[in-house]
Structure formats: structure tokens, C-alpha cells
N, C-alpha and C positions, 0 to 999 in steps of 0.2 A: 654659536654664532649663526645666525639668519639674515645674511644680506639680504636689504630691500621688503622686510619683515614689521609690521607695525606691532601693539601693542595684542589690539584683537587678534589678528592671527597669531602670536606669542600662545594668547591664553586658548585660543582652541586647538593647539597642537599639544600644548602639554594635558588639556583636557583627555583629547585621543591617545597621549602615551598611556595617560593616568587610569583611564579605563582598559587599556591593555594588558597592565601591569595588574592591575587589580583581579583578572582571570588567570595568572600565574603564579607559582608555588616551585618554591627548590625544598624536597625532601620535606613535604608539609608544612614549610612555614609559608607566610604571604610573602609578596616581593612589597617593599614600599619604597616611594620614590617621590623625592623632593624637589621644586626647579624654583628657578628664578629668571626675571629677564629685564632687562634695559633696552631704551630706545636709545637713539642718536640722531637728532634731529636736524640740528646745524654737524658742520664739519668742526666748529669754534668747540664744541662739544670734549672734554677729554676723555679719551676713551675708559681709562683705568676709573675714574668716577662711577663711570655707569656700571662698569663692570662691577664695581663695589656696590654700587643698588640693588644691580642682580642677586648676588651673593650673601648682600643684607635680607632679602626678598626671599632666599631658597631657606636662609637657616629660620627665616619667621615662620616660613610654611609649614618647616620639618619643628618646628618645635609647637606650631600650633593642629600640627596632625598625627604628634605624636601618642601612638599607643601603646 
């Protein structure tokens, strides 16, 4: 959760986890890591929605970056 977090700053923070995590290794393996995010725009917004976009959004990533 990112209070006050748009869509772009979303995707350049996990940019910067992503390349973080990409210089790390537990006992030789790579680390890999998958995210997702949703906005909220209006308050009329339900929160559990978006949260589910995110969640739709992190399994696409991790199935579309899977090696």
C-alpha cells in the first residue's frame, strides 16, 4: 500500500526493487520477484477491486517472467 502513489511512481518503484533484487542470490540461486499495483481514484472506488487488479497484475507478471 502507497498512500498518495499514482500509477507511474508504482511502476518506478518496483523498477528499482526489480533491479535490486536482480543483484541478489540466496546460496546461488537468483532472487525473483513479482508485484502488482492498483490505483484509487475516486473514494466511490472499492477498495477489494482494485486490490484484486493488483493481484490479477502480479500473478500475470510472475507467469509472464517466469523462468
Amino acid at each position: 500500500m502507497l498512500p498518495e502513489t499514482g500509477g507511474y511512481e508504482a511502476e518506478k518503484l518496483i523498477k528499482r526493487i526489480k533491479e535490486l533484487c536482480e543483484k541478489e542470490s540466496i546460496e546461488g540461486m537468483k532472487v525473483s520477484v513479482s508485484f502488482g499495483y492498483g490505483t484509487i481514484f475516486n473514494e466511490e472506488e472499492k477498495k477489494e477491486i482494485v486490490l484484486a487488479k493488483a493481484d490479477n497484475m502480479m500473478y500475470n507478471n510472475k507467469r509472464h517472467n517466469k523462468k
